[in-house]
FISEPA-864636 format. One record per residue (C-alpha): x, y, z. Coordinates in steps of 0.25 Angstrom, whole numbers, plus 5000, padded with zeros to 4 digits. Each point is the difference from the previous one (the first is absolute). Example, Ala and Ser with C-alpha at 12.3 -4.5 7.8 and 13.67 -1.06 7.14 Angstrom:
504949825031/500650144998/
***
This chain:
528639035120/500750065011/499350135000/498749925000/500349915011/500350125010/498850074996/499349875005/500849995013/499850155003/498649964997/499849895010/500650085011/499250124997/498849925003/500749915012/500350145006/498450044998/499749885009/500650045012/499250045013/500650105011/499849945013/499350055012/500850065013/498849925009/499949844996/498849964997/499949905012/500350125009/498850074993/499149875003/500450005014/499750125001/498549994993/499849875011/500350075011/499050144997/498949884995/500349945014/500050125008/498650044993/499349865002/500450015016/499350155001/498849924992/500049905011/499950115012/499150104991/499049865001/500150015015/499750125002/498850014992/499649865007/500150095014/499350124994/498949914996/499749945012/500250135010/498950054990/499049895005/500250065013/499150105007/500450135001/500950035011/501350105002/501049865002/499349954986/500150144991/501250025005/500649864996/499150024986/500850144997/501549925003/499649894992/499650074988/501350105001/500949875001/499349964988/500150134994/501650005003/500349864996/499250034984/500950105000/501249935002/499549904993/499850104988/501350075002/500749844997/499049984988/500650144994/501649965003/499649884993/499550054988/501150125001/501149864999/499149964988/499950124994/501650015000/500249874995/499350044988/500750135000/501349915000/499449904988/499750114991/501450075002/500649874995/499049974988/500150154995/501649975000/500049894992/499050054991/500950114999/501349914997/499249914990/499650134991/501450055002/500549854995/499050014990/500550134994/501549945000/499449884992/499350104990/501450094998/500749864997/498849964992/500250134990/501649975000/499749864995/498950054990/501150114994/501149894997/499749984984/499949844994/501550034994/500450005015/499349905005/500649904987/501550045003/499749965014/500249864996/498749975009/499049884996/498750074997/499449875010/500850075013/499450134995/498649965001/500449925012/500650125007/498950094996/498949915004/500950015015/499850164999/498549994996/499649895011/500950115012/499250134995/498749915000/500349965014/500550145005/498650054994/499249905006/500850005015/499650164999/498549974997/499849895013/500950105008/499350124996/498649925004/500749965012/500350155004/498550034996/499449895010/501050045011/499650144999/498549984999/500249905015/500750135005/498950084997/499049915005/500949985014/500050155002/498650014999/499849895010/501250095009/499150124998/498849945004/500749965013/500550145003/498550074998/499349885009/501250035011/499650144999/498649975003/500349915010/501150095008/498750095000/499049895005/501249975012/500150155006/498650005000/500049885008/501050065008/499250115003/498749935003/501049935010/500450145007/498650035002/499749875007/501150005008/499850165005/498549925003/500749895007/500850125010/498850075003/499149865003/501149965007/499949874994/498749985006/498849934991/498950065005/500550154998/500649954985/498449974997/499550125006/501050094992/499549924987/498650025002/500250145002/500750014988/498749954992/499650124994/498550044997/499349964987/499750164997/501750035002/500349874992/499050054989/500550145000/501649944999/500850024985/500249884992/501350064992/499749944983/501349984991/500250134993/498450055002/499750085010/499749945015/498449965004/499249995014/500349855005/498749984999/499650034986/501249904997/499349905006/498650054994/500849974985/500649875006/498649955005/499550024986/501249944992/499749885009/498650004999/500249964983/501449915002/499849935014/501350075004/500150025013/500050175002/501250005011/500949914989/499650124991/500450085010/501349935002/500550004986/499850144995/500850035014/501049914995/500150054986/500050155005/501249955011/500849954989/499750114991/500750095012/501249924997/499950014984/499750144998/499350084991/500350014986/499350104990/500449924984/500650114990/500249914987/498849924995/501049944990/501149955009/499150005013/501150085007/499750105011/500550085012/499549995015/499050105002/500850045014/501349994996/500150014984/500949885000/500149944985/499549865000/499949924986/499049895005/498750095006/499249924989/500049884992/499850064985/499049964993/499549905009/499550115011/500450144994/498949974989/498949985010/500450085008/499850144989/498749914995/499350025016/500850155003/499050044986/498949915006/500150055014/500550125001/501450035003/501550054994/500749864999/501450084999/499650065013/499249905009/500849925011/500249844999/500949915008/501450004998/500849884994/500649925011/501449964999/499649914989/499050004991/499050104996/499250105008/498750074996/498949945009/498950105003/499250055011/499649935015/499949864994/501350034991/499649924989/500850034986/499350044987/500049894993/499349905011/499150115003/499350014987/499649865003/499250025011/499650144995/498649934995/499649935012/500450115012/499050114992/499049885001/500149985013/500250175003/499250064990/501250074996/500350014986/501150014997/500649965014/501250085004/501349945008/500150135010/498549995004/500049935014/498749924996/500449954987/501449965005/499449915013/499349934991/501149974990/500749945011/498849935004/499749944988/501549954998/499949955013/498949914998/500649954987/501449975009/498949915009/500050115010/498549985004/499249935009/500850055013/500949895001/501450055005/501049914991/499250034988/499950145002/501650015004/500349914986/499250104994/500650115004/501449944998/499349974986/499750174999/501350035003/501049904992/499149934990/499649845001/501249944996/500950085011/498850005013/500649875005/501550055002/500450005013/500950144995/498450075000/499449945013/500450135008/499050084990/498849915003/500249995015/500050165001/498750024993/499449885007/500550075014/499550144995/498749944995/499749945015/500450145004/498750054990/499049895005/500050065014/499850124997/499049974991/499449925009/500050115011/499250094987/499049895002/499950005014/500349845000/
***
């Protein structure tokens, strides 16, 4: 009895013990405080991301002058400044988060850990009690009802000790899949910071140029429109200029817009949007690199430049399959051909000017060799390639020439429909909207109108 009874209060504080949680050096208020404060700081840069985009706006209604470019160029690199402090907020936030999960799934692998342990304990005790023979347990003097009583007390401890490491265990599981999720999210920040950090000293160099403008005018308006119309360059060395293509080889500016016309010609897109996007896409892929895939299993690779190991070149199957199935079709070594590389997060793998990946452009492989006459229709040729991204375009609702369509459409190109209206993307679909202005004068010089 007495040996029975201290096997059941060894027991009961086995599984007490397994219940106890470690506590946290940071309080969980101070932790909340904290999270106010970063979500407060974040809504006030909003607030004054807003106005300057209301300024930039409105300077933009303006004629061109030195005084309004000048105020266009500050306003777009406060802008430029406060996204990416806004950005750098978002990314300690999620940093806090992510270590708070860090923290949650310390504690719930420890106590999983002393649940199994108190488990073990229950189980040597359990082996002790099964090796007693009948003959001790009748000399014991104990009523065979406190028996039964006191086991059903064990049983009912292990099946909660069991139960308490399953719900903990799916606990740990959840918590971890949330870290993952947030440091994708933080990842995705860092690559957009990137971009935009580029976006800004471009900015900052557009500015220099104005102001060495602004020295030699002297300030003066009249001079500041001279110097501009001189700057206007002739339709034959407009024509002649190279349009740089995302891992293709460079074309004559004018044979871009020829391929651009005639995109838009069969989609409604406006040839300078064209234009803008596959600028854009090649801009960015300056900023992801060049990628060359080395396991068609895996989808792993190498940088073609650098030789750096990267294990996400290429989603297998979903665009590694494809993409062996149009290397047969087309004619190239797919362990040897040069794709995107993955961005911090993600997978990489997108293909030629347009930089669509494999498995999207099978799906339009049918309707570009209609509208070509090339069959099959290859990613790296210039022609096909402006016609993909027209064709995507018009399905974005980028034709028809009106500008907030074309910029949702070109926010739709670059992040999918479900992310175009984030505020975290608007930087992309003001650059190719600015670039595609840049285009429609020039082709508007090419047409002598």
């Amino acid at each position: 009895m007495l040996r029975k009874r201290f096997f059941l209060f060894f027991a009961t504080t086995v599984f007490l013990f397994s219940c106890g949680l470690p506590t946290f050096a940071q309080t969980a208020e101070e932790v909340a405080n904290r999270r106010t404060q970063l979500e407060n700081d974040l809504k006030s840069l909003e607030l004054q991301i807003d106005a300057q985009g209301k300024i930039l706006a409105e300077k933009q209604k303006e004629s061109v002058s030195l005084e309004r470019d000048i105020a266009i160029l500050d306003a777009k690199i406060k802008e430029a400044d406060l996204s990416i402090k806004a950005r750098n907020l978002s990314i300690n936030k999620l940093s806090s988060e992510i270590i708070d999960k860090g923290k949650t799934i310390g504690v719930l692998t420890e106590k999983i850990d002393r649940e199994k342990e108190s488990l073990a304990q229950l189980l040597r005790k359990t082996r002790e009690l099964d090796e007693s023979s009948a003959i001790e347990f009748m000399l014991s003097g104990e009523k065979i009802s406190q028996f039964f009583s006191d086991a059903d007390t064990f049983i009912s401890i292990n099946s909660a000790l069991r139960d308490s490491v399953v719900v903990v265990s799916q606990n740990k599981d959840e918590t971890a899949a949330a870290k993952k999720s947030l440091e994708g999210k933080k990842e995705e920040e860092v690559s957009l910071r990137t971009i935009q950090e580029l976006q800004r000293k471009r900015l900052a160099q557009d500015k220099t140029e104005r102001n060495n403008l602004l020295k030699i005018t002297r300030g003066k308006e009249s001079e500041y429109q001279k110097i501009l119309k001189d700057q206007q360059k002739s339709a034959a060395v407009i024509r002649a200029e190279l349009f740089s293509l995302r891992d293709t080889a460079a074309i004559p500016f004018g044979k871009a817009v020829e391929y651009a016309t005639q995109a838009g010609g069969k989609t409604g897109v406006r040839p300078a949007l064209i234009l803008g996007i596959i600028t854009q896409e090649s801009n960015l892929g300056e900023n992801t690199g060049q990628c060359i895939v080395k396991n068609l299993t895996t989808g792993s690779g190498v940088g073609k430049n650098t030789g750096r190991f990267f294990a996400t070149v290429m989603k297998p199957p979903r665009d590694t399959e494809p993409f062996v199935s149009l290397a047969s079709r087309v004619g190239f070594d797919p362990l040897n051909t040069a794709v995107s590389c993955p961005p911090s997060y993600g997978y990489g793998g997108a293909m030629g000017p347009a930089q669509f990946i494999p498995s999207t452009w099978v799906l339009y492989e049918a309707k570009i060799a209609s509208y070509t006459g090339h069959n099959p229709p290859n990613p790296w040729e210039p022609e096909d390639a402006f016609m993909a991204a027209a064709i995507l375009l018009k399905e974005n609702g980028g034709a028809g020439g009106v500008y907030n369509k074309e910029r949702l459409a070109a926010l739709r190109y670059f992040a999918g429909w479900t992310n175009a209206t984030k505020k975290a993307y608007a930087f992309y679909g003001d650059d190719v909207m600015e670039i595609t202005a840049k285009y429609q004068s020039q082709i508007n010089i090419l047409q002598g109108s």
